[in-house]
NUMI-202690 format. One record per residue: residue in one letter; x, y, z of N, C-alpha, C in turn. Coordinates in pm, whole numbers, plus 50000, padded with zeros to 5 digits. Layout:
<sites>
aXYZXYZXYZ/...
</sites>
This chain:
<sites>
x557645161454223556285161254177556185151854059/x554735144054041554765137553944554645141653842/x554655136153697554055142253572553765127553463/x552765128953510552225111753431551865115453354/x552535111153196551755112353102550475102853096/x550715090453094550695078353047549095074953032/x548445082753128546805078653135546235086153072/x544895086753112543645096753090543005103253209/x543065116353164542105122953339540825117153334/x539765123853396538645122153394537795127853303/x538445143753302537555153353207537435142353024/x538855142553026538825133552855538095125152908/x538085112652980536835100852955535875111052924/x534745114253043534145126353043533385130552865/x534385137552839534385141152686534595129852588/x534915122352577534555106852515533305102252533/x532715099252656531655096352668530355106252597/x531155115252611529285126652576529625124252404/x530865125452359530855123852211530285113752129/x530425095852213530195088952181528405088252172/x527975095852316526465095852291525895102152218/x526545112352178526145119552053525985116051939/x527295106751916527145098951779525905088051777/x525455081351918524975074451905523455076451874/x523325084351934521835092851917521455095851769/x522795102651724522185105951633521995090851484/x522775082951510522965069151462521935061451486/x520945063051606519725054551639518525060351561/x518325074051564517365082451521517985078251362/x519055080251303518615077751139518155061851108/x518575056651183518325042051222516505037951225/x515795047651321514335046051333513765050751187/x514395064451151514165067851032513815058750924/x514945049750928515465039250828514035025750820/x513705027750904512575015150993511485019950872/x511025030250961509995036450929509715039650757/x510515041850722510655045950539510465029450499/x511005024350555511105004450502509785003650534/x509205000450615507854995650633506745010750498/x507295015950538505655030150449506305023050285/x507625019750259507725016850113507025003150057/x507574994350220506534979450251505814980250167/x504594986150222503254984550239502924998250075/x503515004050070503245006849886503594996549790/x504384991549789504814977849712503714970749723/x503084964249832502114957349898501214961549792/x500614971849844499594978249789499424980949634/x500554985149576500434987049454500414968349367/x501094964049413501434947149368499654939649396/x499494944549495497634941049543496654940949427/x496604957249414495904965849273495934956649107/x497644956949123497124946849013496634934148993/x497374928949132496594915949073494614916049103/x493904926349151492784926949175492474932749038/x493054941148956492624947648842492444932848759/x493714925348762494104911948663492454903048661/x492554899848817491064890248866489534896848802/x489584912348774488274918248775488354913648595/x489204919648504488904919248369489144900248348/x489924886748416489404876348364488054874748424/x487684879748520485864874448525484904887348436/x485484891248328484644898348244483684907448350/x483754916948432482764923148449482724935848396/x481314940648423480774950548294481014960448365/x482414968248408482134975348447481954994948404/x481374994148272480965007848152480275013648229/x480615026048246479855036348274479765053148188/x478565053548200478695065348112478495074948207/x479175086348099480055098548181478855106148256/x477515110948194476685112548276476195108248437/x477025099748468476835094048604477785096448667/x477365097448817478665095248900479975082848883/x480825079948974481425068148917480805057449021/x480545046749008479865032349035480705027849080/x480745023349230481175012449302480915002449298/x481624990249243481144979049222481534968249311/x480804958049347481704944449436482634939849386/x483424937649476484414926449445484474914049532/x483364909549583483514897949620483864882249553/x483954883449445484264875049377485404873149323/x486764881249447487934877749457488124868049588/x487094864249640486984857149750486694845649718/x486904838049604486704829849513488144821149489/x488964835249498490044833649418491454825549555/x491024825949697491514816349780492594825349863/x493434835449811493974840949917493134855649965/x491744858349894490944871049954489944863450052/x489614873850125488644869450241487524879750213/x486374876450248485404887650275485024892350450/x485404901650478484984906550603483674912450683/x483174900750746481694896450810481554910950839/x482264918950915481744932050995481444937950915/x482564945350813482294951550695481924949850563/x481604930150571481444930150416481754933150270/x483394937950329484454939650208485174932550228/x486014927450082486884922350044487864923750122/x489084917650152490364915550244491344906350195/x492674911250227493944903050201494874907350331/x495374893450344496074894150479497534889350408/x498754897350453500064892750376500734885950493/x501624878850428502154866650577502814873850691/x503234887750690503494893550772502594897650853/x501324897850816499744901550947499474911050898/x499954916150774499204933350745498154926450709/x496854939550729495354933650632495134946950577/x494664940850398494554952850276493484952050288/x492404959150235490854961050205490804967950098/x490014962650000489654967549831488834967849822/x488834982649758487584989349690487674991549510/x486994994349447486994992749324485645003849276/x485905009449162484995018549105485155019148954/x483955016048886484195019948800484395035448713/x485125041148647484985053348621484415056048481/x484465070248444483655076748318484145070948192/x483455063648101483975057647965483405063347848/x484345067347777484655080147704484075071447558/x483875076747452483345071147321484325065947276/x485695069147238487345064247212486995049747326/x487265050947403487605037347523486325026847471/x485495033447450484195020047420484325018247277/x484765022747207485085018247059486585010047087/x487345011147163488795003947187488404991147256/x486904988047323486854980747375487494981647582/x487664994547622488324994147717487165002547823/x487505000847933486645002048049487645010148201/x487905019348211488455025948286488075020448426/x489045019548556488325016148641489395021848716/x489465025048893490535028949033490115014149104/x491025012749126491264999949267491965006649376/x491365011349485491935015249591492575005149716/x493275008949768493644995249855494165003450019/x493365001450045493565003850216494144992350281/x495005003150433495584990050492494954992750647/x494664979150721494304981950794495174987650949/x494944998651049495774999551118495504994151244/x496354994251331496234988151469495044992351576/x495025006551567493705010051576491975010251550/x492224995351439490994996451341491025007151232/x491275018051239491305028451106491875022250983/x491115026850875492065027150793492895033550694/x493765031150638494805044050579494995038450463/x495045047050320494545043150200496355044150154/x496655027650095498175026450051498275034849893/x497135023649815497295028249692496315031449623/x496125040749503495305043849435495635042349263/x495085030149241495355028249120494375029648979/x494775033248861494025034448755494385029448643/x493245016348611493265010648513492645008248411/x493255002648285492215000848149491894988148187/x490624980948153489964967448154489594966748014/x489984952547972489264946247813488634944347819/x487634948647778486124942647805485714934047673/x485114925647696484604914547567484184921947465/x484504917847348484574921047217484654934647153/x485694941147201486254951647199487634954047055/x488324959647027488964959246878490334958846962/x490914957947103492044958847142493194952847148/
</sites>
C-alpha cells in the first residue's frame, strides 16, 4: 500500500481556499470602507477650505452684513463671488457654485447672524457660510457649516 506524504489532498486545498476567501472578503470590505471615509473626509476638506475662502471674498468686498438681534438671521447674496472667476452662478437655481477639478459641485449659502453690542463696538459682523455638495441625484447634502467674524469698515479691530 502506498503512503504519500509528499502532496496535498483535496480537503486541505479545499480549506485553503475558503481561508483565503475569507481573508479576502474581509480585506475588500475594509478596503471599501477605506474609499468611502477618503472621499466623506474629501469633500469636508473641500468644503471647509470653500467656506473660507467665501468668508475671505465676502469681508474684502465690505458687505454690510449687521444685523440686529431683533430679527431673524438675513440671507444675503453672494453673487458677487461670481466675479471672482472660479464661482459660477446657477441659471436653474440662481445660486452661487464651485466646481473642483474632480467634478464635485459646492453651492453657497451665506447668512448673516445676530450682532451683539460687544461685536459692533469691535467692529465685527458674525456671519455662517454653508456649503452644500451637489449629489448625483440632484439632491443636495450640506458638507460644511461654518461661523465667522467679518471686519467690517471702521471698526476698532
Amino acid at each position: 500500500m502506498w503512503n504519500d506524504e509528499n502532496g496535498m489532498t483535496l480537503v486541505e486545498i479545499l480549506a485553503a481556499l475558503a481561508l483565503s476567501g475569507v481573508i479576502i472578503t474581509v480585506c475588500l470590505s475594509l478596503f471599501t470602507d477605506y474609499i468611502v471615509m477618503t472621499n466623506r473626509v474629501e469633500n469636508e476638506v473641500d468644503g471647509g477650505n470653500l467656506a473660507e475662502e467665501v468668508a475671505f471674498y465676502m469681508e474684502a468686498a465690505d458687505i454690510d452684513s449687521a444685523t440686529d438681534c431683533n430679527s431673524p438671521p438675513a440671507s444675503f447674496s453672494v453673487d458677487f463671488l461670481a466675479e471672482q472667476g472660479s464661482f459660477h452662478i446657477d441659471p436653474m437655481s440662481n445660486q452661487v457654485y464651485y466646481t473642483t477639478e474632480q467634478n464635485q459641485t459646492y453651492f453657497i449659502e451665506a447668512r448673516a447672524l445676530c450682532q451683539e453690542a460687544e461685536e459692533r463696538a469691535l467692529g465685527l459682523a458674525p456671519v455662517e457660510v454653508q456649503i452644500y455638495r451637489e449629489l448625483e441625484d440632484g439632491s443636495r447634502n450640506m458638507v460644511t457649516n461654518t461661523f465667522r467674524y467679518l471686519d467690517l469698515p471702521g471698526g476698532t479691530s
